[in-house]
DRENDRENZA-130444 format. One line per 4 residues: number of its first residue (from 1); their letters; for each residue x negated, y, z of N, C-alpha, C. Coordinates in pm, whole numbers, always signed. Last residue first. Layout:
BEGIN
NUM = a = X:Y:Z:X:Y:Z:X:Y:Z ~ ...
This chain:
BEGIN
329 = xxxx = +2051:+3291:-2978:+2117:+3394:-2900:+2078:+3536:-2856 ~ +1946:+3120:-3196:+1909:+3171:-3086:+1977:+3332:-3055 ~ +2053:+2866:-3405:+2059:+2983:-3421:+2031:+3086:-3255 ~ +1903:+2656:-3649:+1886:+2669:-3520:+1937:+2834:-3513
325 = xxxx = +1968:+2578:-3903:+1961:+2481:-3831:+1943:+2516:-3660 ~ +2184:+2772:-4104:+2068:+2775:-4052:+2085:+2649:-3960 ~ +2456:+2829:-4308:+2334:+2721:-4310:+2210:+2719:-4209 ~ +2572:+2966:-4160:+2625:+2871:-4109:+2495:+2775:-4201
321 = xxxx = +2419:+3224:-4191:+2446:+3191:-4035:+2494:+3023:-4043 ~ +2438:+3271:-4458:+2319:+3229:-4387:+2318:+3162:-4313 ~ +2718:+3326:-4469:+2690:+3200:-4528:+2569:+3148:-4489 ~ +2755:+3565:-4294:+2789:+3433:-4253:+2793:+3315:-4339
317 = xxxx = +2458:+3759:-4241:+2579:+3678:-4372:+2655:+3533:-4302 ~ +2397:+3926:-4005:+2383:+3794:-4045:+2495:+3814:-4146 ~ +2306:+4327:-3998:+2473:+4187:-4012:+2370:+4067:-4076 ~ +2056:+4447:-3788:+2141:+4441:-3943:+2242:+4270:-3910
313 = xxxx = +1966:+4628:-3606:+2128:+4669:-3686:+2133:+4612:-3792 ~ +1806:+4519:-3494:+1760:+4582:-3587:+1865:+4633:-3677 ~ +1955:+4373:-3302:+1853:+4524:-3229:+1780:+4598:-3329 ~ +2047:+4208:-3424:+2131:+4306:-3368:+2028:+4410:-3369
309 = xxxx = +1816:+4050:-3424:+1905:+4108:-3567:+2014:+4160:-3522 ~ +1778:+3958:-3192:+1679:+4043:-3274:+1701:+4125:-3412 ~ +2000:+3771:-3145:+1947:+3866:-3077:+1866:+4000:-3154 ~ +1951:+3571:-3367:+2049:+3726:-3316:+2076:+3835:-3309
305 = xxxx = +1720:+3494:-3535:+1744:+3469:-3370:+1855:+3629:-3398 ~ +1702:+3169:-3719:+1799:+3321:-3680:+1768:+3288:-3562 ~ +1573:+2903:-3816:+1622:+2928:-3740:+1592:+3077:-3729 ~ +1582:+2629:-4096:+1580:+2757:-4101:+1672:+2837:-3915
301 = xxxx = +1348:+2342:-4100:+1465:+2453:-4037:+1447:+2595:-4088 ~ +1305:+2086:-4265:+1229:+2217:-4287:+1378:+2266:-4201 ~ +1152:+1733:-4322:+1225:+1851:-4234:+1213:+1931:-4227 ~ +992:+1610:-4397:+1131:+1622:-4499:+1201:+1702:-4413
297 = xxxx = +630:+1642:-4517:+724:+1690:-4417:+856:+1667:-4525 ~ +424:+1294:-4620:+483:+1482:-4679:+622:+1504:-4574 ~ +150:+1181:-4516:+327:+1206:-4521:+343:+1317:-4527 ~ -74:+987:-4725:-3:+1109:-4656:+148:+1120:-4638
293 = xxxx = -72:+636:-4655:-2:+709:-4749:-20:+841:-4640 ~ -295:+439:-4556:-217:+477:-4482:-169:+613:-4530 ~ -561:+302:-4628:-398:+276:-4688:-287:+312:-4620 ~ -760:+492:-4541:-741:+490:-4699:-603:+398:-4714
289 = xxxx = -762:+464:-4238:-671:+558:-4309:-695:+554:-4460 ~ -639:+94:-4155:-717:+201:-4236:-647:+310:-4288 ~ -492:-27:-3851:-491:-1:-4017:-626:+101:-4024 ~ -544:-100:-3549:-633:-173:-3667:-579:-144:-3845
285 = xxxx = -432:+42:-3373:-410:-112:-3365:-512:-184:-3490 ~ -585:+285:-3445:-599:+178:-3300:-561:+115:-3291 ~ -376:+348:-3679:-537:+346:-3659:-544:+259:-3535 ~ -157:+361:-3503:-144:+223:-3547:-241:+255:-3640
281 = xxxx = -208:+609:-3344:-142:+442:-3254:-152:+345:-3403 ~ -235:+775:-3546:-323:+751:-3470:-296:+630:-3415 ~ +38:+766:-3672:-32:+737:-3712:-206:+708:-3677 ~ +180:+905:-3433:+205:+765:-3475:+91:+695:-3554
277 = xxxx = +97:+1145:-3413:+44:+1027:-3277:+62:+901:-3378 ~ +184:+1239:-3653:+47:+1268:-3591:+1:+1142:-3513 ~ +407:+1251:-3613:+394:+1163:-3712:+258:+1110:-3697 ~ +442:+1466:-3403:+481:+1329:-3396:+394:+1210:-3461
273 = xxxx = +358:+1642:-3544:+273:+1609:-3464:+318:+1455:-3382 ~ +612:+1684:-3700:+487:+1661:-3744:+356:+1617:-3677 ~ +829:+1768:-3512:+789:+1567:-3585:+681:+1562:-3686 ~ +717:+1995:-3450:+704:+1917:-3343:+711:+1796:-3404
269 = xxxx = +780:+2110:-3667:+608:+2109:-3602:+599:+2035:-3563 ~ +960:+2116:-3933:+970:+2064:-3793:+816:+2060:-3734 ~ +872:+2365:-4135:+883:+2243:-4128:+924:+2237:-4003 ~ +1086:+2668:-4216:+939:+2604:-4242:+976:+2465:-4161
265 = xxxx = +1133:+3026:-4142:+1158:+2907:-4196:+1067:+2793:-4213 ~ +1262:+3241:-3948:+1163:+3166:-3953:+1244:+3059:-4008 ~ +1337:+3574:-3789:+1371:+3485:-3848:+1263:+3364:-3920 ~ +1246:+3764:-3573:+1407:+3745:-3623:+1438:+3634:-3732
261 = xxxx = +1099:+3642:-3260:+1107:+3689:-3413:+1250:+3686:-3502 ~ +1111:+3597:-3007:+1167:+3692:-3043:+1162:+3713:-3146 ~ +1002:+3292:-3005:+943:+3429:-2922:+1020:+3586:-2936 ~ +1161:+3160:-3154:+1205:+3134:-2994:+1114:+3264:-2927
257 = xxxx = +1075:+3252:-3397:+1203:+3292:-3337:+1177:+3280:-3253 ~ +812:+3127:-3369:+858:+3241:-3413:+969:+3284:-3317 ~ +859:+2834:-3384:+786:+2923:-3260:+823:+3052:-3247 ~ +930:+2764:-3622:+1047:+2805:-3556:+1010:+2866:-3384
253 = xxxx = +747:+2994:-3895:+790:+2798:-3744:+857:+2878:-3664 ~ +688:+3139:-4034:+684:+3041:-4119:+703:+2868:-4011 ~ +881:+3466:-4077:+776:+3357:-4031:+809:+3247:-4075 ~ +958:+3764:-4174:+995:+3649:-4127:+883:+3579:-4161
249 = xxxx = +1111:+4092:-3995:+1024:+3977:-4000:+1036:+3828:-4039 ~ +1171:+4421:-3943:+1233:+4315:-4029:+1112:+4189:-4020 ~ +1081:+4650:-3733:+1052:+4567:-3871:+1070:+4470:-3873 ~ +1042:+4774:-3505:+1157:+4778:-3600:+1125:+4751:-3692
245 = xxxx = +848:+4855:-3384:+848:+4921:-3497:+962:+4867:-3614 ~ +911:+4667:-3165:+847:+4807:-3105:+885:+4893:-3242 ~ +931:+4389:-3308:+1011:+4459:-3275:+966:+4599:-3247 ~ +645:+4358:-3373:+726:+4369:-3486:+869:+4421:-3455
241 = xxxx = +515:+4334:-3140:+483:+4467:-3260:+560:+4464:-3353 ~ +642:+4092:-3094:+647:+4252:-3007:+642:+4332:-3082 ~ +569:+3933:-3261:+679:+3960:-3231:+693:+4106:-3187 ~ +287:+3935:-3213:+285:+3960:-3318:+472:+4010:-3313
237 = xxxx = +234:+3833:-2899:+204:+3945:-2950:+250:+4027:-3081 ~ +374:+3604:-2978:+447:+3659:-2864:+392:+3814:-2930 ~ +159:+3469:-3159:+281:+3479:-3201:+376:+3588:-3131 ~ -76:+3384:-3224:-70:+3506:-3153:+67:+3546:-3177
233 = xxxx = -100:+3137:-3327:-123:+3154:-3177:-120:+3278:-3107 ~ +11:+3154:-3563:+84:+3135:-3474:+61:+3135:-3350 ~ -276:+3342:-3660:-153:+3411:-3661:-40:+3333:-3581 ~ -384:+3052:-3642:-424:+3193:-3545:-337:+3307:-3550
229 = xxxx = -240:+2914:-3827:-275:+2866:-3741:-324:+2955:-3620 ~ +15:+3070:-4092:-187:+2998:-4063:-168:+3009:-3877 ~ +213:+3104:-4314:+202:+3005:-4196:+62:+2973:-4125 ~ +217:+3474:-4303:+177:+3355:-4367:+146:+3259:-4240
225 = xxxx = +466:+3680:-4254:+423:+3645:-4207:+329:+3530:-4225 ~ +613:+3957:-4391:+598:+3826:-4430:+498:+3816:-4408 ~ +834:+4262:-4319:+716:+4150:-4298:+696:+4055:-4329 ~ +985:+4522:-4445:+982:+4410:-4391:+835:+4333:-4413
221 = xxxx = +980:+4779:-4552:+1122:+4753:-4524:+1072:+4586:-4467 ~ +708:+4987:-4476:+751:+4896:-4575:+888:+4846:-4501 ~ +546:+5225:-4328:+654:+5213:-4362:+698:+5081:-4454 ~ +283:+5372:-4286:+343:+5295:-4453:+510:+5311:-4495
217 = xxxx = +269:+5316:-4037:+210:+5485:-4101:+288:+5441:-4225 ~ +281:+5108:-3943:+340:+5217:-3889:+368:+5346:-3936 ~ +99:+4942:-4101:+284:+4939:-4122:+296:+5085:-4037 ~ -160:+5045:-3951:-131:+5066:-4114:+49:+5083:-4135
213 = xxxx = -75:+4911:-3702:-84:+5076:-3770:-80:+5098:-3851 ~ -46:+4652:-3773:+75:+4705:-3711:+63:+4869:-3710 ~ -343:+4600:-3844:-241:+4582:-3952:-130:+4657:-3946 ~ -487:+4692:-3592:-472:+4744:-3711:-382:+4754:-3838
209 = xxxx = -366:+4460:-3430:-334:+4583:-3417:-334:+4708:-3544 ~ -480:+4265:-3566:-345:+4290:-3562:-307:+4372:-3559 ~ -754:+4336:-3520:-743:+4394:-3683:-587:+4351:-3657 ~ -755:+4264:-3267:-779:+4401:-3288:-760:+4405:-3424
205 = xxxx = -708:+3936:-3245:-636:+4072:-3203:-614:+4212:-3259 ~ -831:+3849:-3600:-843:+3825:-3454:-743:+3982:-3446 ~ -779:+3901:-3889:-856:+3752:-3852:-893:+3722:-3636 ~ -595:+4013:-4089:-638:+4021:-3986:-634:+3841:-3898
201 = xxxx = -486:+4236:-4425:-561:+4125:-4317:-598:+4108:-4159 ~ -194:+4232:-4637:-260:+4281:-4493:-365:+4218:-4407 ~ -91:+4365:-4888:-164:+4237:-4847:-178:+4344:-4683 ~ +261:+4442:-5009:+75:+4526:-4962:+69:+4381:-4877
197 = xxxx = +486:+4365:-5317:+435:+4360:-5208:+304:+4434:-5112 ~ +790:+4459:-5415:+693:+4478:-5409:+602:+4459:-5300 ~ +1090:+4281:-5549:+995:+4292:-5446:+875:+4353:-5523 ~ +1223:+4127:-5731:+1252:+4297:-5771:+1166:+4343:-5658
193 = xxxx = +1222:+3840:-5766:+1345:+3903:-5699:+1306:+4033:-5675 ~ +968:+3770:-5881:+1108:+3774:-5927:+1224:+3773:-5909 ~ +798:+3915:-5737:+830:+4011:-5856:+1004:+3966:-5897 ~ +790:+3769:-5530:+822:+3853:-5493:+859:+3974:-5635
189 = xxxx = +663:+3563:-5669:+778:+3532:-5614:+859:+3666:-5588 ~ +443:+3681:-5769:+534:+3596:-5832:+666:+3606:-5790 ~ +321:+3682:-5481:+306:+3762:-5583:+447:+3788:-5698 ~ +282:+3404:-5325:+386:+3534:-5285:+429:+3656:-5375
185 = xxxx = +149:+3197:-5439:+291:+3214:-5430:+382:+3338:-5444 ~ -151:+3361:-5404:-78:+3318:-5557:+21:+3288:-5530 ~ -115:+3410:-5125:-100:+3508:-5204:-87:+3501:-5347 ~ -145:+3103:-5024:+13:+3251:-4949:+13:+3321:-5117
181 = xxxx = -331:+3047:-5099:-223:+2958:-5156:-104:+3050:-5157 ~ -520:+3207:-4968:-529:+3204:-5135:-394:+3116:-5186 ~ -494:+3131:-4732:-484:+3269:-4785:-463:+3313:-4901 ~ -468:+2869:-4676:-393:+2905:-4675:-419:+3078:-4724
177 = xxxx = -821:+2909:-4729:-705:+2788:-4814:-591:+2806:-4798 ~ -892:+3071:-4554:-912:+3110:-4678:-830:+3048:-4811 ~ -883:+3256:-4278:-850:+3083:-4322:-821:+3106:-4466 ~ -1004:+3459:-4291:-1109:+3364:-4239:-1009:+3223:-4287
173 = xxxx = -773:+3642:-4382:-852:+3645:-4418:-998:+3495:-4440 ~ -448:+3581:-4292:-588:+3548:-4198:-711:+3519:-4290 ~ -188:+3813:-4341:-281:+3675:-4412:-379:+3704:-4302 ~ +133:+3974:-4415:+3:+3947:-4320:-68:+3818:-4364
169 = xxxx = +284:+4178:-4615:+224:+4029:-4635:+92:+4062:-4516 ~ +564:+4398:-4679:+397:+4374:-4635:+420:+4224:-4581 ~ +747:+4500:-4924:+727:+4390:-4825:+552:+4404:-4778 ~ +1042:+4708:-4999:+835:+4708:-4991:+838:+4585:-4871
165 = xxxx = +1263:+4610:-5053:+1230:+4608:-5134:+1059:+4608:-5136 ~ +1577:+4527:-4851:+1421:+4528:-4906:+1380:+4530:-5030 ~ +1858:+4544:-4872:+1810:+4664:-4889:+1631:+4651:-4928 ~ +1908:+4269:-4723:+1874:+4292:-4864:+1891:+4423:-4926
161 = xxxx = +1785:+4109:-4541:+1797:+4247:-4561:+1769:+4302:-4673 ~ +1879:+3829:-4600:+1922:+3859:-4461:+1881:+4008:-4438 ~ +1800:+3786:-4830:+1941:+3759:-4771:+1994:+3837:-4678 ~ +1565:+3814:-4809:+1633:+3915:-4934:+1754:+3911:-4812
157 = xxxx = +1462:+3599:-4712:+1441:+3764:-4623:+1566:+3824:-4703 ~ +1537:+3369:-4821:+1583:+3406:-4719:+1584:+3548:-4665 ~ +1336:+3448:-5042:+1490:+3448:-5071:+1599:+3473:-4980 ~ +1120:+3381:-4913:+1155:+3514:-4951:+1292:+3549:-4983
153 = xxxx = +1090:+3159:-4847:+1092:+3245:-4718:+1161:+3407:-4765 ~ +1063:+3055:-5101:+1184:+3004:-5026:+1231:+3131:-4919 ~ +800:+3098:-5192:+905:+3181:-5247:+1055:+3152:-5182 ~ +659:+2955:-4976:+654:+3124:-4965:+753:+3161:-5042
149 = xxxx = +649:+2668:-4917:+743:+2712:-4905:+800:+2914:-4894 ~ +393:+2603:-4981:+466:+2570:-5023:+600:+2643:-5014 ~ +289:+2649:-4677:+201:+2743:-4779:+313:+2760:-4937 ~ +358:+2428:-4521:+369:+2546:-4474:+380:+2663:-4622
145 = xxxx = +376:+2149:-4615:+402:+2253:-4719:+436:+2366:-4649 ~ +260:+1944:-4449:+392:+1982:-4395:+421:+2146:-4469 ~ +127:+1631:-4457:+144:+1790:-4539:+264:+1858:-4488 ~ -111:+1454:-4240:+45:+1519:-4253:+50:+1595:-4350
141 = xxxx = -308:+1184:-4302:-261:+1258:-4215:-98:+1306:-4273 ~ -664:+1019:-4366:-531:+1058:-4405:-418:+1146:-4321 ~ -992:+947:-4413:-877:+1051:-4381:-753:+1028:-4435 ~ -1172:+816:-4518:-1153:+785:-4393:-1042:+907:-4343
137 = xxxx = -1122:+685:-4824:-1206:+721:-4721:-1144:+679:-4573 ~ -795:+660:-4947:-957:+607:-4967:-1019:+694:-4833 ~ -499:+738:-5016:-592:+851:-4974:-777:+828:-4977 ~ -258:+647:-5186:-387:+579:-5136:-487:+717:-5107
133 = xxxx = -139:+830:-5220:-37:+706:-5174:-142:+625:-5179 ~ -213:+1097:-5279:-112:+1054:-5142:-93:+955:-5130 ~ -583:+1057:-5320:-410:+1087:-5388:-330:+1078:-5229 ~ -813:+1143:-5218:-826:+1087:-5346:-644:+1142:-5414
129 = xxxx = -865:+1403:-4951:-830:+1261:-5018:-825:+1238:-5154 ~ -946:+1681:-4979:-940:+1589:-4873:-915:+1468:-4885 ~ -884:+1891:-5203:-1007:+1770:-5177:-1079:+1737:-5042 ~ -679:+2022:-5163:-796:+2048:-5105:-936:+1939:-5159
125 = xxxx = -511:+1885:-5398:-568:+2006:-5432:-723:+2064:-5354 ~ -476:+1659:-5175:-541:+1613:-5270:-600:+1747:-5365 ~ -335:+1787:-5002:-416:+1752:-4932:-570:+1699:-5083 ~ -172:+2092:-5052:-175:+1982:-5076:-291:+1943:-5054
121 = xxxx = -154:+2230:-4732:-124:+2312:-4904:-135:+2107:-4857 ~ -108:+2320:-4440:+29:+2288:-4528:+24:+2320:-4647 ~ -207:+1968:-4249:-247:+2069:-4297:-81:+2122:-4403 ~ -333:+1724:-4042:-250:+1806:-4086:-298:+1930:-4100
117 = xxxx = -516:+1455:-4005:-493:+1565:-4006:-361:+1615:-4041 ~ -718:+1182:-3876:-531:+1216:-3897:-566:+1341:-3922 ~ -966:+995:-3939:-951:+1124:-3892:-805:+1166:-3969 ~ -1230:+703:-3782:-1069:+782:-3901:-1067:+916:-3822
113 = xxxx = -1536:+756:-3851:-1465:+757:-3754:-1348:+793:-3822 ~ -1704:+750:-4095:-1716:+633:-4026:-1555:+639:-3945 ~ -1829:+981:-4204:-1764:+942:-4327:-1753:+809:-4223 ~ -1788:+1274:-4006:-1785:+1185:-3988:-1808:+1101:-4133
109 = xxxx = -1839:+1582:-4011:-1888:+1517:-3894:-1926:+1351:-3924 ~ -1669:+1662:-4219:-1816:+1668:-4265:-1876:+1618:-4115 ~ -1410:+1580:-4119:-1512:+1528:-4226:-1623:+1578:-4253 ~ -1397:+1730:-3905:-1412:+1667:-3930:-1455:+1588:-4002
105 = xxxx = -1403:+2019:-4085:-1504:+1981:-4000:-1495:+1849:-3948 ~ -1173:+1984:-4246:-1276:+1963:-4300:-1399:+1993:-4224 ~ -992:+2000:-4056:-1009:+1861:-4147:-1133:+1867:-4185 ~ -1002:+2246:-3935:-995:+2174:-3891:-1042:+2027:-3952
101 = xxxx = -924:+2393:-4188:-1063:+2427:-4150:-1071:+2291:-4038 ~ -675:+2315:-4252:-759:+2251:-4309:-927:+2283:-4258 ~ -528:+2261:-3945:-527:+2274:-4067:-653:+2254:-4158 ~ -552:+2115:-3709:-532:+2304:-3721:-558:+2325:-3840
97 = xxxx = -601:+1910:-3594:-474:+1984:-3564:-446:+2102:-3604 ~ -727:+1612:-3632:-787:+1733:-3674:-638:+1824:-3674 ~ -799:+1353:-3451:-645:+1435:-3474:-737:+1564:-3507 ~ -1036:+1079:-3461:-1001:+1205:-3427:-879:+1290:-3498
93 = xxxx = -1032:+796:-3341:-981:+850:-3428:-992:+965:-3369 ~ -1234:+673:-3119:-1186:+581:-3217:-1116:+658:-3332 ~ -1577:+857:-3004:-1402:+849:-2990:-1332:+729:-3104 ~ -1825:+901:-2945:-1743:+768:-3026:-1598:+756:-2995
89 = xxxx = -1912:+1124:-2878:-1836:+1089:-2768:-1808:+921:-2821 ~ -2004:+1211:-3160:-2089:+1133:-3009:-2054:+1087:-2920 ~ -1800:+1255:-3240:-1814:+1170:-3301:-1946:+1152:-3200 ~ -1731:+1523:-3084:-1634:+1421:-3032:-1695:+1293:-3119
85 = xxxx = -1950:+1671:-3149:-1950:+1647:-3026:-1816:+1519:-3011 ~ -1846:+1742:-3441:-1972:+1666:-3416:-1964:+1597:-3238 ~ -1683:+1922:-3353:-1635:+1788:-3440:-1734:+1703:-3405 ~ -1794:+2108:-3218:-1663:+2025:-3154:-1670:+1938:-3225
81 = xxxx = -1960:+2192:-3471:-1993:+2141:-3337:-1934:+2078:-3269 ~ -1747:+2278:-3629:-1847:+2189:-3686:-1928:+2104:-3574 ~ -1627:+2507:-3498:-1541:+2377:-3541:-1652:+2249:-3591 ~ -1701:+2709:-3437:-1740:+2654:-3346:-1701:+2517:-3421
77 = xxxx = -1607:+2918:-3656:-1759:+2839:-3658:-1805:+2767:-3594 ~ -1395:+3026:-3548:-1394:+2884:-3665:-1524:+2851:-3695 ~ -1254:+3043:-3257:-1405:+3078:-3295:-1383:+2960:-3452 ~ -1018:+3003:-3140:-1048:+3070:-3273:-1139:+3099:-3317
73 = xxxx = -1067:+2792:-2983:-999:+2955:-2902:-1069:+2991:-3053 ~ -1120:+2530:-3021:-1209:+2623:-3085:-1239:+2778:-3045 ~ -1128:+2249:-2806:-1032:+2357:-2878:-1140:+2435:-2880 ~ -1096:+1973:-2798:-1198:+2021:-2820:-1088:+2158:-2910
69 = xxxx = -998:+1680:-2538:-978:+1775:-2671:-1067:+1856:-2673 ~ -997:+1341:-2554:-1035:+1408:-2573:-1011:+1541:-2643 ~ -745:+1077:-2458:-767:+1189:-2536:-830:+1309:-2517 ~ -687:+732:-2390:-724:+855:-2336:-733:+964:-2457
65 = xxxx = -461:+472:-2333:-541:+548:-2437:-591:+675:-2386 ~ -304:+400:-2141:-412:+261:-2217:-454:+326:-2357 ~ -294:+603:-1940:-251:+436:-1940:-301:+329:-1966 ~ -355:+812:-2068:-448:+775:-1904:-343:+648:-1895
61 = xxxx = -111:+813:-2289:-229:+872:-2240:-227:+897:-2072 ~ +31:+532:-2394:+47:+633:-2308:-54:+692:-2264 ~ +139:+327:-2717:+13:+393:-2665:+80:+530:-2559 ~ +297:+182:-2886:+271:+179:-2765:+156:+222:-2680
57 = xxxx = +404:+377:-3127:+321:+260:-3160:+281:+170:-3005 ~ +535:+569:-2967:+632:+479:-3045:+532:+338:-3136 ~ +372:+712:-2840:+426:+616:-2756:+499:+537:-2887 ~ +221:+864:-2975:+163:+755:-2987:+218:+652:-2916
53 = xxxx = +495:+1004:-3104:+404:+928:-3153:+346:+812:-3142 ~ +481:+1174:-2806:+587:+1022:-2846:+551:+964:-3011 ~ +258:+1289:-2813:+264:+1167:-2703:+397:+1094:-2744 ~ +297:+1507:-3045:+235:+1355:-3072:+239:+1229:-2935
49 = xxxx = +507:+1608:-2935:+543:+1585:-3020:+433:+1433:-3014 ~ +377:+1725:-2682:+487:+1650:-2678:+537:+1564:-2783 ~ +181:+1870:-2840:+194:+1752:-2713:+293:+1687:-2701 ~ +414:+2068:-2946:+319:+2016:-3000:+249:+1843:-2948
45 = xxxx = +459:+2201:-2694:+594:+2116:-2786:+457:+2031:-2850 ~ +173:+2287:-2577:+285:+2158:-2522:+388:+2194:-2548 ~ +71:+2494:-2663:+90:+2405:-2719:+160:+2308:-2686 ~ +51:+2755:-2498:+179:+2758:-2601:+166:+2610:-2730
41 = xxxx = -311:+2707:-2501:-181:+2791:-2501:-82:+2778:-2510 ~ -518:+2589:-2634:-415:+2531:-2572:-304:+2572:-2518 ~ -626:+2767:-2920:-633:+2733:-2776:-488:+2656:-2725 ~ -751:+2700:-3224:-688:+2769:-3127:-704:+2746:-2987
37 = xxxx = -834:+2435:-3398:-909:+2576:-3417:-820:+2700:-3299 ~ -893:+2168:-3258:-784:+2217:-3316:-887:+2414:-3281 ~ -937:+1757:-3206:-981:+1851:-3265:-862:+2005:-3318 ~ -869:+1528:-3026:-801:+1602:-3094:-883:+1744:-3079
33 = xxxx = -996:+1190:-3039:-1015:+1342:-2988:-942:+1392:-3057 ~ -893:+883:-2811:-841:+997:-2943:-916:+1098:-2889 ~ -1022:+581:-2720:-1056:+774:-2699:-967:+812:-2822 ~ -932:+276:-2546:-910:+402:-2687:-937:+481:-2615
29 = xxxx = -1096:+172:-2233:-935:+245:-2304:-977:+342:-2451 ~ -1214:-164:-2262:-1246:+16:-2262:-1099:+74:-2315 ~ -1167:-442:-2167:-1180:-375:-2303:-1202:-241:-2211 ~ -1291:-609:-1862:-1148:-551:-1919:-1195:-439:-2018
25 = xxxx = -1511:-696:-1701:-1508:-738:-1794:-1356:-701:-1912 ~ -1445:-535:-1462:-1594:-526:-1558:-1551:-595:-1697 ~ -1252:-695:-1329:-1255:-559:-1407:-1307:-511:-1525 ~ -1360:-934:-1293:-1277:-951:-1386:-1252:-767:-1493
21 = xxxx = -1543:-867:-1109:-1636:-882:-1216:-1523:-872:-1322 ~ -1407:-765:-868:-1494:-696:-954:-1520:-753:-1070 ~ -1241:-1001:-859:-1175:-914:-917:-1283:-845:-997 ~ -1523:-1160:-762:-1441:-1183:-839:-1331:-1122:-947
17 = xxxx = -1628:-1110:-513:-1681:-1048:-634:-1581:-1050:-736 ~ -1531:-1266:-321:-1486:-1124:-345:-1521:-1018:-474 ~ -1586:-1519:-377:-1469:-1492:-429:-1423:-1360:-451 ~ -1822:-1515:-312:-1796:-1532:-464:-1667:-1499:-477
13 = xxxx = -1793:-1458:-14:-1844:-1407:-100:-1822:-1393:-212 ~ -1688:-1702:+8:-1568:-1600:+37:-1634:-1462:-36 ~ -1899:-1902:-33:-1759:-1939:-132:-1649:-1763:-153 ~ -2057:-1843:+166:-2080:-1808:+9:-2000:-1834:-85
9 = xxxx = -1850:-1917:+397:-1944:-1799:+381:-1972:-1789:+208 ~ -1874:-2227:+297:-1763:-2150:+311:-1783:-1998:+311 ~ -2175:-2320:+288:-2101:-2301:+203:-1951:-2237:+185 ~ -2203:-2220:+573:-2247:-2168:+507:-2217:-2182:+378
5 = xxxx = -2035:-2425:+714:-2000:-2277:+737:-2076:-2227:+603 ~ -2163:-2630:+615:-2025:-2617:+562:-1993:-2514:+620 ~ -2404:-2667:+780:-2384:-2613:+600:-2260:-2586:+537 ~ -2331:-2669:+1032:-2415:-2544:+984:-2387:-2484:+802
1 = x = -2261:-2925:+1012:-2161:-2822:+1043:-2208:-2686:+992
């Protein structure tokens, strides 16, 4: 009797272990790190964009994928370290989010771990990949021709104040690949619609400010805003000063506008970061980023805000007005 309690006893035992051990023995959840030279600020569209991404391959973060992030708050020297720190973490793919300074700390972290980026010159000019339709290594990602699209932005400004003629050009000095792409476009472009342009630099707050004194004192008939990554994180700020002094503005995401800017042209962000997740979710099912084609952006808005073009007395064209994709009140 003694032993058949006691084998019953060590039976209820084994059994309790049981779940435990089944646990123990259940895969590890995917790590994504997402690597990005700004701060988290005013990023959830962005978030949003890649969680349905990675939902459309079936991936839900703290479900059955987790995500590491590593934001820079604009230090761009920190970027080599963050990168490095998420390839110790052994994350499975890292999302390089902030353009090319972004990518290319990744890659110099990794030649093992895939790495999605986005960026808006060409990925193959950077020498980030081989071509678009076989990229090789371990990178592939988004182009979303931020940089591409400067003589477009201009045509639009004309349009919409076409008394311009002195344009000031803001650039981020420190991001050097979009700086140099802005300013061989913008040159050109601006000659061959009768424009003259002044460069403007500024690589944190206080040289904004500076820039917005210089205009103050100058005077130029409008702004052109280059698509870089720390200039959109200071977007609310950059608006302000651009209203306060009544200057004509246009930008390169539709962030812009919604902060009060008067006008912004340029890709969809948000199905870029989409494209982002997606292509991370099906890295983690098992493709390679060498056969996983760059995707070039096919969505570009042009969104008017109104509002802001009242308060600068000038008339929308109603041919503008009815081509724009987003028009804010």
């Amino acid at each position: 009797m003694m032993r058949r309690r006691d084998f019953i006893t060590g039976m209820a035992g084994s059994a309790a272990t049981w779940p435990l051990a089944a646990h123990a023995q259940q895969p590890a959840m995917p790590v994504i790190g997402l690597l990005n030279n700004t701060s988290p600020d005013a990023f959830a569209e962005r978030l949003r964009g890649l969680h349905r991404g990675l939902k459309e391959a079936g991936f839900v973060e703290r479900e059955n994928v987790a995500i590491e992030y590593r934001w820079a708050e604009n230090q761009m020297d920190q970027l080599p370290a963050l990168a490095a720190e998420l390839v110790r973490q052994q994350v499975a793919v890292i999302a390089a989010t902030g353009g090319p300074a972004t990518a290319f700390a990744a890659k110099g972290a990794t030649q093992n771990v895939p790495i999605v980026f986005i960026v808006a010159e060409d990925p193959v000019r950077l020498g980030l990949v081989a071509s678009l339709a076989r990229p090789g290594g371990n990178l592939t990602g988004i182009n979303i021709f931020t940089a591409e699209l400067v003589a477009k932005r201009l045509e639009l400004l004309r349009e919409l104040v076409p008394a311009a003629t002195r344009v000031a050009v803001l650039v981020n000095p420190i991001n050097a690949a979009i700086t140099e792409t802005t300013l061989r476009d913008v040159e050109p472009a601006a000659r061959a619609i009768g424009m003259q342009i002044q460069v403007l630099n500024a690589s944190n707050s206080r040289e904004v400010d500076a820039a917005f004194a210089t205009l103050a004192s100058e005077r130029p008939d409008a702004l052109f805003v280059a698509g870089d990554p720390f200039l959109n994180s200071r977007r609310v700020h950059l608006t302000q000063l651009a209203a306060f002094h009544r200057l004509p503005a246009t930008y390169a995401l539709r962030d812009y506008a919604e902060a009060g800017g008067l006008m912004s042209y340029g890709p969809n962000i948000a199905d870029a970061f989409r494209q982002i997740g997606a292509y991370a979710g099906r890295i983690l099912k098992g493709a390679k980023p060498a056969d996983l084609p760059v995707v070039q952006a096919s969505k570009f808005e042009l969104v008017i805000n109104t509002q802001t073009a009242r308060m600068l007395d000038l008339t929308v064209p109603p041919m503008l007005l009815a081509h724009a994709d987003g028009v804010i009140e």
